[in-house]
Every structure is written in C-alpha cells, then in structure tokens.
VOGU-3710 file (C-alpha; in Angstrom, 3 decimals, decimal comma):
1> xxxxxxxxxx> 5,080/0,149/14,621  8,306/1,640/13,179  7,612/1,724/10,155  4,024/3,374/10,884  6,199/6,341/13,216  8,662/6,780/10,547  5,337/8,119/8,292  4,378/9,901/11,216  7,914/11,490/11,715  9,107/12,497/7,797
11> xxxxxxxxxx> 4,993/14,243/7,933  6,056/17,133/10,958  9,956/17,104/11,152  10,599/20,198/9,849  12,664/20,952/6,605  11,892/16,717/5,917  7,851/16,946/5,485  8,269/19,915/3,170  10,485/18,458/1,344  8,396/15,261/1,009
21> xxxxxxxxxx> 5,212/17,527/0,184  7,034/19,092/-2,305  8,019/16,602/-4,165  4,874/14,450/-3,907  2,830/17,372/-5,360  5,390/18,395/-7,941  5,313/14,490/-9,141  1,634/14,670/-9,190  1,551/17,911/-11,127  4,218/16,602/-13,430
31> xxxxxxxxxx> 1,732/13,932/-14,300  -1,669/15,814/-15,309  -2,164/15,979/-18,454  -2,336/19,851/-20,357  -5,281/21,267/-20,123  -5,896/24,685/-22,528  -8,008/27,550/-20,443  -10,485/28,785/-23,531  -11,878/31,264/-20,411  -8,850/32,974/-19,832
41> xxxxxxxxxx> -6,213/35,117/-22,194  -3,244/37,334/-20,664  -1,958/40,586/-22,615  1,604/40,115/-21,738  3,887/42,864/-20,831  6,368/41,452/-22,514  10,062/42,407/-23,989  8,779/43,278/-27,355  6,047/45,617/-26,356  8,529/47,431/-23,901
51> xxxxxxxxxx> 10,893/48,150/-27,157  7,816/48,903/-29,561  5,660/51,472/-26,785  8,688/53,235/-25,646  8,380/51,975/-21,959  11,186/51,173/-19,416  11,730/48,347/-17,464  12,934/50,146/-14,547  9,772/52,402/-14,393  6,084/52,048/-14,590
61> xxxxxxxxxx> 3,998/51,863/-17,350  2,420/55,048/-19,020  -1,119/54,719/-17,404  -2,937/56,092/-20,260  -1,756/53,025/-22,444  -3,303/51,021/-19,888  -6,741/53,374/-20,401  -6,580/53,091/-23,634  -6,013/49,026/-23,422  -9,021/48,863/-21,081
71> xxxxxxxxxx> -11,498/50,500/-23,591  -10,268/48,391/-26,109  -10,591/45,350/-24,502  -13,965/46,569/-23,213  -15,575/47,269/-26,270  -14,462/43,662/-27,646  -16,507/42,126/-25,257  -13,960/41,115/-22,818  -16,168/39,294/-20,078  -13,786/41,284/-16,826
81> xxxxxxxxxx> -10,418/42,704/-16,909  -7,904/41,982/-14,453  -4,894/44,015/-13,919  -2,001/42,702/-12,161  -0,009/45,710/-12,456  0,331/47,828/-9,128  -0,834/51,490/-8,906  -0,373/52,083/-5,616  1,427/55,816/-6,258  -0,188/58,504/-7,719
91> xxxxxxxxxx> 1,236/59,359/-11,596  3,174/62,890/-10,979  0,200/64,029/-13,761  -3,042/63,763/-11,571  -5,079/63,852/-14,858  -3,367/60,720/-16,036  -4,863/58,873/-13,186  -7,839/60,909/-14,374  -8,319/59,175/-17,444  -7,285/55,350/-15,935
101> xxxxxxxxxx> -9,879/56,018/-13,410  -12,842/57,279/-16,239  -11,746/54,247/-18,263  -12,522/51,881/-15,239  -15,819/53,586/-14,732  -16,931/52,822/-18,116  -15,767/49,626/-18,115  -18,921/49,068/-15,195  -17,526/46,984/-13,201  -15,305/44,561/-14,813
111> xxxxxxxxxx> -12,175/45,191/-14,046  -10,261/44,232/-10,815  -6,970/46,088/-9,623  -4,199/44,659/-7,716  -2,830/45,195/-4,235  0,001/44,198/-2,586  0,583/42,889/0,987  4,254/43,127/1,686  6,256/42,461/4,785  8,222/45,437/6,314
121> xxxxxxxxxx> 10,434/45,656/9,626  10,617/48,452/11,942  13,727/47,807/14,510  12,984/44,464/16,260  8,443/45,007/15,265  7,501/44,427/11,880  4,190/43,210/9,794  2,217/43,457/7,004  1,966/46,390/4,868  -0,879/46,902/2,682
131> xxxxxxxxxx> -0,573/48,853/-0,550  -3,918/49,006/-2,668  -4,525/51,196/-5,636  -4,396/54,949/-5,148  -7,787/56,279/-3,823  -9,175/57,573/-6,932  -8,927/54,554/-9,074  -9,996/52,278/-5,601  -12,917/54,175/-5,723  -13,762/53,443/-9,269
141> xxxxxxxxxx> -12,498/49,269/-9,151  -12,365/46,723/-6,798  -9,136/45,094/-6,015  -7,383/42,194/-4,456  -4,373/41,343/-2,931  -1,679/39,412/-5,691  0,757/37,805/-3,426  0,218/34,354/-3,109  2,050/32,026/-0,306  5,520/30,533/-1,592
151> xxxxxxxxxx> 7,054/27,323/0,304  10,463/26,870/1,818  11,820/26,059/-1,884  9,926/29,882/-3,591  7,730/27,786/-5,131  3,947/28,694/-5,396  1,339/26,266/-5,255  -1,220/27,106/-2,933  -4,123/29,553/-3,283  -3,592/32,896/-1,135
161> xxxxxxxxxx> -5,486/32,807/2,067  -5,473/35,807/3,772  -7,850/36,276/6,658  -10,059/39,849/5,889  -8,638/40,514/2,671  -9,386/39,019/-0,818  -7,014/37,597/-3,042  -6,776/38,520/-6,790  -8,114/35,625/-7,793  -11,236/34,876/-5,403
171> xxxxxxxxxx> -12,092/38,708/-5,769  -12,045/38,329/-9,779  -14,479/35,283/-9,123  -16,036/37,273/-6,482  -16,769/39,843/-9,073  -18,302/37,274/-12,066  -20,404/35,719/-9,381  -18,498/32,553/-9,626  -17,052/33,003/-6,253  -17,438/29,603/-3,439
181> xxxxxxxxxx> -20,297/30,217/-0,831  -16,861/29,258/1,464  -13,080/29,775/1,427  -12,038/26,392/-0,283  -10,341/24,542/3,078  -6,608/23,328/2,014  -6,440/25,029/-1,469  -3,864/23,481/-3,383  -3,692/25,031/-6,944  -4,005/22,931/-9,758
191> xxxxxxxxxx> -1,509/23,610/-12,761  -3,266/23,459/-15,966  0,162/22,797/-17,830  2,627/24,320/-20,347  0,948/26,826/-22,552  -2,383/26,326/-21,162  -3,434/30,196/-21,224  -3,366/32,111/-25,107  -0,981/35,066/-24,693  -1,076/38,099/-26,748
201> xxxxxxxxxx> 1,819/41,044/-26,482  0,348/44,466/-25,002  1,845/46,083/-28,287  -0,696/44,223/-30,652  -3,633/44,351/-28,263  -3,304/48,059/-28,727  -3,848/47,299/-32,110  -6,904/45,883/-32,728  -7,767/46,141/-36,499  -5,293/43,613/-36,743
211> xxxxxxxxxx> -6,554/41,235/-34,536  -9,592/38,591/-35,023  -12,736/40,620/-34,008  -14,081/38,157/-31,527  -10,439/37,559/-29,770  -11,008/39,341/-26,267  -14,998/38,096/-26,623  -16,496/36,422/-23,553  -12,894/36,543/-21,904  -11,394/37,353/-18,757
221> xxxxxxxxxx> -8,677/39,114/-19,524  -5,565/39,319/-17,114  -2,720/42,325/-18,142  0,923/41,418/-16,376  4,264/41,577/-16,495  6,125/38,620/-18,405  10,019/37,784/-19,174  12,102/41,017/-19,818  15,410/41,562/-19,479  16,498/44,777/-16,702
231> xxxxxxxxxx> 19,226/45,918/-15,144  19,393/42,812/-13,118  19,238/40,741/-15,638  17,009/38,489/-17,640  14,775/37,685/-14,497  11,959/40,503/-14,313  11,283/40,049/-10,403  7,793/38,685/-11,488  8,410/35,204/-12,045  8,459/31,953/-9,449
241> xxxxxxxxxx> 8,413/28,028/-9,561  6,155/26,163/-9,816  5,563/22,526/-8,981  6,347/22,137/-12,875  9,791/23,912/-12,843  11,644/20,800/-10,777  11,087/18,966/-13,645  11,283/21,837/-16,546  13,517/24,182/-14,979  11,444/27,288/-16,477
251> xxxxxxxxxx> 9,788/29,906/-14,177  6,181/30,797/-14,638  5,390/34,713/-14,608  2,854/36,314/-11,559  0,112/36,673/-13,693  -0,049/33,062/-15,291  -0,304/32,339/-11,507  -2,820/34,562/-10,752  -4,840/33,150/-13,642  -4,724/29,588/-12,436
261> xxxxxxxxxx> -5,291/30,633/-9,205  -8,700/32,050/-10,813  -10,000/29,375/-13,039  -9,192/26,697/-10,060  -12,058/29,125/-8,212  -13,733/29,727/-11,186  -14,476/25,607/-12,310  -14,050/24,815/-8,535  -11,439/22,544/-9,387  -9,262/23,309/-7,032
271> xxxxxxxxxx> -6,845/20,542/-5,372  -7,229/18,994/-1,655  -5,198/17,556/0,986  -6,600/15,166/3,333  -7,040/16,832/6,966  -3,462/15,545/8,939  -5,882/13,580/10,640  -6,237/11,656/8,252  -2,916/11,903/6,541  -1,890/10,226/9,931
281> xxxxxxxxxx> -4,409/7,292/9,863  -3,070/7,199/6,134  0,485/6,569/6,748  -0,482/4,422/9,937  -2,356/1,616/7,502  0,759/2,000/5,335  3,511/1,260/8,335  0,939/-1,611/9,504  0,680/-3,300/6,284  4,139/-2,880/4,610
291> xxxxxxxxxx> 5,629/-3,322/7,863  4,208/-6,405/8,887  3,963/-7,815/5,172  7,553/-7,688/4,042  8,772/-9,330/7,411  6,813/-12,209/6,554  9,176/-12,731/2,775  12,336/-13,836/2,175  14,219/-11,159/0,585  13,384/-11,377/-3,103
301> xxxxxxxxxx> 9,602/-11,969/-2,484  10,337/-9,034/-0,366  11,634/-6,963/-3,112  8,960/-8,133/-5,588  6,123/-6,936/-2,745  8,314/-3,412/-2,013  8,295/-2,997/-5,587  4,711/-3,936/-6,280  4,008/-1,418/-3,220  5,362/0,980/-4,454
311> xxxxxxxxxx> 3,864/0,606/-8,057  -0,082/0,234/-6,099  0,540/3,264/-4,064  2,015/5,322/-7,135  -0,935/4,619/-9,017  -3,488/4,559/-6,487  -1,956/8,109/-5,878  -2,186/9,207/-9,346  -5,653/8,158/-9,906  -6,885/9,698/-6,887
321> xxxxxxxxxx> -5,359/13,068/-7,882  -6,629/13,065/-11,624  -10,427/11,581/-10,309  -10,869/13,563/-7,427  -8,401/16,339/-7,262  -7,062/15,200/-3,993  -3,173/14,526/-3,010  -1,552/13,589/-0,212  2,179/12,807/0,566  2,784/9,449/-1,200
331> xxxxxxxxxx> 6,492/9,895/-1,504  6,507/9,591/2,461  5,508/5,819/2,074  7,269/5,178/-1,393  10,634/6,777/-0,517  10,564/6,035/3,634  8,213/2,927/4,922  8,774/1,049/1,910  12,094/0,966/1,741  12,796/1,268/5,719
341> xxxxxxxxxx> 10,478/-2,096/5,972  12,292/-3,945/3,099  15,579/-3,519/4,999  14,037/-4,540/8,180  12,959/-8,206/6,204  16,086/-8,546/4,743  17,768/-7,631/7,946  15,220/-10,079/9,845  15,905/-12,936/7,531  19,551/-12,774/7,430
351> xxxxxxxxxx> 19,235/-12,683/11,775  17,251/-15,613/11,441  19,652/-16,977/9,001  22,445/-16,339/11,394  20,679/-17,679/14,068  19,929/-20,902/12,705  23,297/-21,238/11,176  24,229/-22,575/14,575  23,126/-26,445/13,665  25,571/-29,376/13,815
361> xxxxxxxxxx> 27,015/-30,664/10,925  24,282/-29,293/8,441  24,212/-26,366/6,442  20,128/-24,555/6,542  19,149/-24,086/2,988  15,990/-22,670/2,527  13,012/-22,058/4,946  10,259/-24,367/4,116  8,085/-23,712/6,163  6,514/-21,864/9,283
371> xxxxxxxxxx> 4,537/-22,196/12,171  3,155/-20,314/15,614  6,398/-21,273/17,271  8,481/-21,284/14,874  10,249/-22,600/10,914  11,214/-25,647/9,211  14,219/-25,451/6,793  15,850/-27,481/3,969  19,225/-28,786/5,320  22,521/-30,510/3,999
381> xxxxxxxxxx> 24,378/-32,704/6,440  28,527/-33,126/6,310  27,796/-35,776/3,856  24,947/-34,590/1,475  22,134/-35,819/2,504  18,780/-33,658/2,876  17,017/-33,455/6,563  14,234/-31,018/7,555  14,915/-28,855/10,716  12,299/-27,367/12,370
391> xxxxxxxxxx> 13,749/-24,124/14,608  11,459/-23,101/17,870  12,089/-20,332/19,266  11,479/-18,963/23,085  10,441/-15,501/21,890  7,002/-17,014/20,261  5,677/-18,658/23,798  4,038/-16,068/25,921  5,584/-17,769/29,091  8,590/-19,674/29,408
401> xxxxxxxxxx> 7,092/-22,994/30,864  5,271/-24,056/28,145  8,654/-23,458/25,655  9,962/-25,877/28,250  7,319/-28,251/28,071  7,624/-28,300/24,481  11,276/-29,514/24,648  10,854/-31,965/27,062  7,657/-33,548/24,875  10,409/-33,458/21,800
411> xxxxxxxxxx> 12,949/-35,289/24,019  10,128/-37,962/25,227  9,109/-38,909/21,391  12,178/-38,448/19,891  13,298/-41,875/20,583  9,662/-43,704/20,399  9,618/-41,730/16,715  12,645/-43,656/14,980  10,690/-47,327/15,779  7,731/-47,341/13,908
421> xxxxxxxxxx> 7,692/-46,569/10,221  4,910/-44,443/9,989  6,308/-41,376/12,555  8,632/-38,983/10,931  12,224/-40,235/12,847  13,359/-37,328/14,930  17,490/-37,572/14,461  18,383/-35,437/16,631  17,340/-33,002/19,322  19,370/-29,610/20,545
431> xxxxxxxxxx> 18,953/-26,257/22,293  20,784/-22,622/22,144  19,507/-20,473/25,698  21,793/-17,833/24,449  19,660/-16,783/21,293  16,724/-18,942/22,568  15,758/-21,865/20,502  15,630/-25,533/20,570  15,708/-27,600/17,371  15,372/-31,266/16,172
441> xxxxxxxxxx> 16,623/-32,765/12,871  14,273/-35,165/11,106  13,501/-36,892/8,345  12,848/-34,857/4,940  10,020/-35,145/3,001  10,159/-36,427/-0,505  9,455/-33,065/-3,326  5,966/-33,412/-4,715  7,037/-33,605/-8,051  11,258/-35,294/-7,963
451> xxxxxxxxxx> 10,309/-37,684/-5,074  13,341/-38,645/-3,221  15,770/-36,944/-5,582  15,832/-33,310/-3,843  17,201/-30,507/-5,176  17,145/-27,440/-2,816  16,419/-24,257/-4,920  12,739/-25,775/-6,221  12,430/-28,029/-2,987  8,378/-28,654/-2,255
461> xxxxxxxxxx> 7,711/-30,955/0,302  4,995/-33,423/-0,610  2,446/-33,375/1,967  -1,196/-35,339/1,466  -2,739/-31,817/1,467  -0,800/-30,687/-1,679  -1,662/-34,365/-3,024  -5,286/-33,630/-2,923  -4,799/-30,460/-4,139  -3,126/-31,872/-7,053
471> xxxxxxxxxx> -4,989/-34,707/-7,686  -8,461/-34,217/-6,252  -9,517/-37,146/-4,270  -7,731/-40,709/-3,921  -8,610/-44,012/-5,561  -10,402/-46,101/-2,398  -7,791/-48,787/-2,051  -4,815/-45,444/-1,731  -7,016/-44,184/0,882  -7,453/-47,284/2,941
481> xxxxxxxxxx> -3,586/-48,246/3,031  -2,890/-45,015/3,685  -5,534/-44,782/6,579  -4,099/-48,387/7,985  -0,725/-46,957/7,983  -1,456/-43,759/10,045  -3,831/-45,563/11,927  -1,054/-47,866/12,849  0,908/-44,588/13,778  -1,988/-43,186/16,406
491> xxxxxxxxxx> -2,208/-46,236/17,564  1,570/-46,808/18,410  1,869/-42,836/20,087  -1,760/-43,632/21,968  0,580/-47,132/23,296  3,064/-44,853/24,887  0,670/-42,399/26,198  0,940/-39,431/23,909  -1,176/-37,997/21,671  -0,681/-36,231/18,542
501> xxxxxxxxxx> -3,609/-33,458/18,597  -3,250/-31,909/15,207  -4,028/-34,613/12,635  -4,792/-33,421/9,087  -3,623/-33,936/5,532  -1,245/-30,702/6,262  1,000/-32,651/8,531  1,011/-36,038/7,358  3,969/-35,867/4,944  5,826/-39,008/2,197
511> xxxxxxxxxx> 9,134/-40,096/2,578  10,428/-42,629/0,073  6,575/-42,915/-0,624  5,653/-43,862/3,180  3,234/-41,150/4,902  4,167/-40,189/7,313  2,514/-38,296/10,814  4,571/-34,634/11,226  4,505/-32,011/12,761  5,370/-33,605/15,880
521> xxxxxxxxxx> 6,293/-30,327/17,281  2,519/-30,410/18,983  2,755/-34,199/20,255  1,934/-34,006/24,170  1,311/-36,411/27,013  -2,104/-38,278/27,079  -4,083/-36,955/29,940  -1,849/-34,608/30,770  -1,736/-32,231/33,827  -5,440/-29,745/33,899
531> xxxxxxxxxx> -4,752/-26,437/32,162  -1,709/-26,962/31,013  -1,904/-28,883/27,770  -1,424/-26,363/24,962  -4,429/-25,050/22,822  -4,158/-26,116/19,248  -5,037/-27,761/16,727  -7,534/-26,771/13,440  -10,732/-26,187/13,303  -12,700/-28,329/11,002
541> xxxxxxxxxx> -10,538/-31,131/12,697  -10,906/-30,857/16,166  -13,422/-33,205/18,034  -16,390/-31,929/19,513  -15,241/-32,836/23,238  -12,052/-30,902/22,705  -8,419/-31,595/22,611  -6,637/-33,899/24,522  -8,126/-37,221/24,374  -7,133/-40,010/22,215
551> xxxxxxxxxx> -10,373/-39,990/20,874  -9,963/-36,464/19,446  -6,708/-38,402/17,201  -9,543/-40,864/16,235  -11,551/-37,948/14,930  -9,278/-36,287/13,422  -7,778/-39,172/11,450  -11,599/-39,984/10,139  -12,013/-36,523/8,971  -8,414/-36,619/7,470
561> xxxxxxxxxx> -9,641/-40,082/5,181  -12,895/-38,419/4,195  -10,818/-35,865/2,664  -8,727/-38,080/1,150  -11,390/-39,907/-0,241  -13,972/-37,626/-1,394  -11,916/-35,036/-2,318  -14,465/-32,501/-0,107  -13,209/-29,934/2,784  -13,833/-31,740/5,805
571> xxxxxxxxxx> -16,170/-28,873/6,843  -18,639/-29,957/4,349  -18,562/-33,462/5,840  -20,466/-35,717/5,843  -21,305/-35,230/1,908  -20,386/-37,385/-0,622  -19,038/-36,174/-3,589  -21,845/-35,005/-5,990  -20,271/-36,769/-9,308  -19,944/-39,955/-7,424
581> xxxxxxxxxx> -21,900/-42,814/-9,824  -22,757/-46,681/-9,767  -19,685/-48,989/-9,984  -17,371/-50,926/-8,080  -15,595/-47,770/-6,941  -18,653/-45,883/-5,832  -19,363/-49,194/-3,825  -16,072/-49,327/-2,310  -16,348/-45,513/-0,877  -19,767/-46,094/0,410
591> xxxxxxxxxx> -18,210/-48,514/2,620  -15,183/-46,537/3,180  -17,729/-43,733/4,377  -19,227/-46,222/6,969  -15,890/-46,663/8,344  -15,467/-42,602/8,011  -18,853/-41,874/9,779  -17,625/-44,263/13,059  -14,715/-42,791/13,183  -16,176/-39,134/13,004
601> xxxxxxxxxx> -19,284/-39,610/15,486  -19,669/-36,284/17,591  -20,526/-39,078/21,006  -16,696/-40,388/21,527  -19,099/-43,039/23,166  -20,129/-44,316/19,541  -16,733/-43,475/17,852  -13,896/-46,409/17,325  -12,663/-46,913/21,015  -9,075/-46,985/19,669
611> xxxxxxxxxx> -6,882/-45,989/16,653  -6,204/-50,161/16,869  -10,071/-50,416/15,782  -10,105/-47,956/13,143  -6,832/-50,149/11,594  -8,684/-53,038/12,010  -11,450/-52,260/10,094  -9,762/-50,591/7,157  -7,755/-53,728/7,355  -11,052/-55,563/6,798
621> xxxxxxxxxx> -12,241/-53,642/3,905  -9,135/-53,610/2,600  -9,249/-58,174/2,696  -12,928/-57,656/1,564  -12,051/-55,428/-1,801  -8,994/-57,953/-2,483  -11,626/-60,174/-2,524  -14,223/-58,820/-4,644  -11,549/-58,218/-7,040  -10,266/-61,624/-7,568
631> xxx> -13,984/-62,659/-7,964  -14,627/-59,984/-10,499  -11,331/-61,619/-12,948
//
C-alpha cells in the first residue's frame, strides 16, 4: 500500500511530478529513432543571410524581401507557406505592407501568418494580450497564434491549446485540410530528431536559379528566425529546449517547433498520455506487485527482481511509446516504487533476521522455508551441528487463541516426537511475547543431493516431493517400506490421540535416509473441541469427510503412496500410470494399488479402520514380494 501511495504522491506533489514527467518523456524522446520530414523545409533566417541582405538583428526584416520570397516560393510550387515572423506593426512605408499584402493575395491562400499571445500586467490585473498581423495583411492571410506552452524547466513539448484561438500549427493543417475533426486530447509533441527538417538560408532562397528547380515543390514551407548572434549575445530570443536538449545540450529554434508541432497534426501522430485516471490505476498495479513481490525475496533475489523490474517496465515503456505513441511516467515506478520496495525487503529480511537471531545456542543461517504462520531456517548449534528451526509468529494468526493453541499442541508432541523413529524429534521448544514468536528446534533434513553432509550456502532439504520430482515414481518395494514406516508414524500419533492433518510428500522429509513425518507445526488433538480445530490442510489430500479424524491421516497417507508409486498427481487418482507394462513390477503395483484404493475409499466406513491396518498390510505385501523373489532365483 506504500509503495502504491508513493506512485500516487511523486504523480501530484508539485515541483516532484514535473520533474518525473520530464524526465520520463525526455528519456522516451531520447530513444526514437530520427525520422527525416520530406513534407516540410524551413528558409532559415539565419546569421549568414542577415550579413549577405543587409538586415539587422535588432530590427525587423525589410518586408518586401519577404514579398519577394513569397512569390518565389509560390511559383516553385510550394504546397503553403508559413511565416513565423510577426507583423503585428505597420512598416513606417504603408506601401511596403502594400506589396506583402498583394504578394499574399496571389499566393491564394497558402500562406499562414503568425500571432502572438503574450502575457502583460497592469498594477495587481493582468492577462493575455493578443497581437495578430496588422489589418491589411489579416485581411489578405489567415493566421495563428505561435506560442506554444513551456514547462517549469522552458522546455516545450506539448502542442498549444488555446481555447478560441488557433495555433500555428493546427491553423496551417486547418488550411491544407489535414486538420483533426477534434482538438487532439493530451497532445504531447513528438520530436522527429536531429536534423529531421532540410534547411535552406533566406539569402539563397532569394536566389533561385541556383537552386534545384523542384526544391520548394509540393512543400510546406515555414520562414523563421534561427541562431544569430545580437546584442545579447549568441542566443536570438527564438530558441527553447526541448525534451532532446537534457541529453544534447543544444536549443531548437521557434520555427523547427512550430514545424513539428505541424506534421504531428498533419500525420496525426501526435503523442498521448493516459487520462490520470488511469495513470493512477497504473502506478497502483505497480505498488501492488513490486510491493508485495520483493517482500517475499531475500535480498539478492530481491535485487535480481528490482532489477529485472526495472528492465520489463523500461522496455514495456519504450515499446509502448514507439508502437502506439503513448507515454506515461515510468520513471515514477523505476526511480521511486522500485527502489522504495527493495529497501523495504531488505529492511524486512534483516528485521526478521534480527528477530530470529534471538535462538539459544544456534546461529540462523538461511531461511529454508515458509509457511502461513511462519519460516523454517538452516541453523548451527555451539558445536556445529545443523538443526532446522521453524519461527511462528503471533502477527500471522488472526486471533490470539489459536497462536496459543498452537504452542501448547508443540509442547504436547514435543516429547511423544523424540520416541519413535519415524517423527521428526522436536529438541527443543521456546517463546519471545516481546517480538511475538514461539519456536522449536528439530531435526534437519538430509540435502537432496550431499545427504547428511550439509553445507549451508547450497542447503536443499530432501523432502519425498522433490524425490519424485527428481526421480519420477519409486520402485514398489521403496514405496512399501516407506509406506510401513510412516504408517508406523500415524499410527503411533493416532496412539496418543493426535492427529497429524496435513500428510503429503511435501512434509514427509529424510534424515540419515529415514522419512520422516514434518511439519508438525499443524499436529492437533484427535477429536478436539467443535470449531476450534484449525482449517488446513491441501486439497487433493484432504478426505472427503473433512479434517479432523484419524481417518482423514489414513487418506491422506494412501494418496501420499499412490504418488509415490505411480509417479501421478494425486488429483488424477485413481489412474495408473499409462507406460505401466507386464512384469513382475507391474504385478507388484497392481497390488500396491489395492492396498492404495482401501486406503483412499471416499466411505471412511470401507477405508483401513486404523493407520495399524494400513502397516499391516504393506507389511504383508512386503513378506509376499520377498517371497516371490526368492522363488523367482
């Protein structure tokens, strides 16, 4: 949950979400590849064609160049003409505006003037202050506004979106008919790269017998200001950042801008941000998974999962802003949940860690494993031997009572455990109220592949569930000693009136070789008091009457031996498996199956009446295939 209100948080805070926005769309950006605009060419205004026309930086441009540019450009076959260049004062020559305004009339309708929508203050009042194009040459072009929206950091990299009045761009689009039906909602712009629009200086656009015939054909011409050094220095006043210059550190000029900002309407390939709806449900899933996830590792899995978060969401950010031109705030997730989560696991284990540190005489190793209520660890003792230790803790019980019954059920088997061989010896039982937890030592189980020579940092305990896994299915005569054995076990717990009530090849572990019943954690009075025996067990395993009953053990051991022997799920029981063939092994697990089938009836009326029985008959088969075997030699 706070991991999933961090998102929330670095999304509204102000001064923190723009930042993050920022940067996620500059990284984004940063990562398209360059895409030339073959639509689109700019006549510059540049340095050189100040020096070579005789204008001045500091003053505006001799209008009658610009009529003289127009008809050029006009009678190349320049598609429309777009002026970024402000004429909203009249020229102190009325007949210079004479001629701009004739060469915009016989240009019919291609060309587009800009306005500009500035901010003003009057005493404590202020606004928005519109200056178009003088009247004359309004009446003779269209225009739009050129100032486009710049964030807390003066970049640019949204579309303009004023409310009555057209922007540059849309009204250029407007005019070629290439205009939305709608105002794009959440118009990000969408940076074609480095040198993506051909440039040509003003000075040799005025010159067009040196220039290819067909240059300006079919184009959409924009005319603006670009780099020149002034009295200010070498920044013209027309030039911003971009979501490129973070990473470049160069400026892009207004009317490269304004040219994106028309080809994005123009292909409709404009970028998108998610409504903060469902930015929110975005970074929500995010909290909720990383969140949750990492707490579940140990701190380098941890790091390996941050880092292969952050990779996924990276990438799955990238590809959705190449495929569909849509971007939301990634960095939020990579740079704050991430992170923030991984330091909460590692923070989480080493409390746990601490917590547990708190056993006597033994030093926790490793976690080995975990549970509902609580984890199993690798420990050393004073004197180098290897116990498991399984930790429960009070905050995992919804109530305190049955916590309490589950410590006084540890302290009644604890002693029966060390006095038959095929119950995992409990060694030792202990509580801690003050950080809530009781815990037992016991036996370790032998690694799956070292046996009883242990060595912590590639410990696996070797459990008859990883055996099958490993193995597939046991010979008959494995499967019957082994079901004698924890038959022998049920048998000895149903003596004493307890029961174990999760039996399955999960919990039955080897030590020295013997298997062994564990998880002894769940172990609980036979018949006990209505209501308040705890729910568990696994499905698959648990007898059709319920839990509770001795006869559920029964059931659950039969279902554990058909496993064992047919190398099948139980829930596909009662099939046999389908490579089984004629032979003295096939015969032997046909009547290992009868034995099975007893044990596994869904009447507890027609099942085994004890554990004792089932023992007694694998005993049986076990005599009867000793037999058959000597007779076979």
């Amino acid at each position: 949950m706070l991991c999933a209100l961090l998102g929330l948080a670095a999304g509204v805070v102000p001064g923190l979400s723009e930042w993050f926005k920022a940067f996620s769309f500059d990284a984004l950006s940063a990562a398209r590849h360059a895409d030339p605009v073959s639509e689109v060419m700019i006549v510059a205004l540049d340095e050189e064609s100040y020096s070579r026309l005789g204008q001045s930086p500091e003053h505006l441009w001799d209008r009658t160049l610009h009529a003289r540019l127009l008809d050029t450009l006009i009678e190349r076959g320049a598609r429309a003409v777009v002026f970024d260049v402000f004429f909203a004062e009249p020229w102190s020559d009325s007949q210079v505006d004479e001629l701009l305004a004739q060469a915009l009339e016989r240009a019919k309708g291609k060309v587009v003037l800009a306005a500009s929508q500035r901010t003003f203050e009057a005493g404590e009042a202020g606004g928005l202050r519109l200056l178009q194009p003088t009247a004359r040459l309004a009446a003779a072009a269209p225009w739009g506004v050129a100032e486009l929206p710049q964030d807390t950091d003066g970049a640019i990299r949204r579309q303009a979106s004023f409310p009555e009045r057209a922007s540059l761009g849309w009204k250029t689009a407007e005019l070629l008919g290439a205009a939305p039906a709608e105002p794009p909602r959440w118009p990000w712009l969408n940076y074609y790269g480095p040198g993506a629009f051909r440039q040509i200086s003003y000075w040799q656009a005025m010159q067009p017998e040196t220039l290819a015939p067909e240059i300006f054909s079919n184009k959409v011409v924009f005319v603006g200001r670009t780099r020149v050094i002034t009295t200010r220095g070498g920044n013209s006043g027309d030039e911003y950042r971009t979501p490129l210059t973070r990473w470049t550190g160069q400026l892009a000029s207004g009317v490269e801008i304004q040219a994106t900002a028309f080809v994005n309407l123009w292909r409709r390939d404009w970028l998108r941000e998610p409504p903060p709806v469902a930015e929110s449900g975005l970074f929500i899933v995010f909290g909720v998974a990383f969140g949750f996830g990492l707490a579940l590792l140990r701190p380098v899995p941890a790091l390996a999962g941050a880092a292969a978060g952050v990779v996924v969401v990276g990438l799955g950010s990238l590809a959705l802003f190449w495929t569909q031109r849509l971007w939301f705030p990634w960095v939020i997730t990579v740079a704050a949940q991430i992170p923030f989560a991984l330091v909460w696991s590692v923070l989480g284990f080493v409390l746990r860690a601490a917590q547990a540190k708190d056993i006597p005489d033994h030093t926790l190793l490793r976690c080995v494993g975990r549970g509902g209520y609580g984890e199993v660890w690798l420990a050393r003792d004073a004197i180098g031997g290897f116990h498991a230790v399984k930790i429960v803790y009070r905050k995992n019980f919804p109530r305190g009572e049955p916590f309490e019954r589950e410590f006084r059920g540890m302290q009644t088997f604890a002693p029966l455990s060390r006095l038959h061989p095929g119950l995992v010896h409990i060694l030792h039982v202990g509580r801690n109220d003050l950080r809530g937890c009781f815990y037992y030592i016991m036996e370790a189980a032998d690694d799956e592949v070292s046996g009883a020579a242990i060595k912590p940092e590639r410990y696996a305990p070797r459990t008859l569930a990883r055996e099958l896994d490993r193995r597939g299915r046991l010979p008959v005569g494995e499967c019957v000693h082994l079901g004698a054995s924890l038959a022998s076990a049920v048998d000895y717990l149903h003596q004493h009136q307890l029961i174990h009530r999760d039996v399955k090849p999960a919990n039955i572990i080897f030590v020295n070789g013997q298997p062994k019943l564990a998880d002894v954690g769940l172990v609980t009075t036979l018949g006990g008091e209505a209501g308040k025996t705890t729910q568990v067990g696994t499905v698959g395993y648990v007898a059709p009457e319920g839990l509770g009953t001795a006869a559920g053990d029964v059931y659950a051991l039969g279902k554990t031996l058909y496993e064992a022997a047919t190398g099948c799920e139980c829930v596909r029981f009662p099939d046999l498996p389908s490579d089984l063939n004629a032979g003295r092994e096939a015969d032997a697990l046909l009547q290992l199956h009868e034995i099975v089938l007893t044990a596994c009836e869904s009447d507890p009326a027609d099942r085994y009446p004890s554990a004792a029985a089932v023992r007694e008959a694998l005993l049986e088969l076990e005599r009867n295939l000793a037999t058959s075997t000597a007779r076979t030699a």
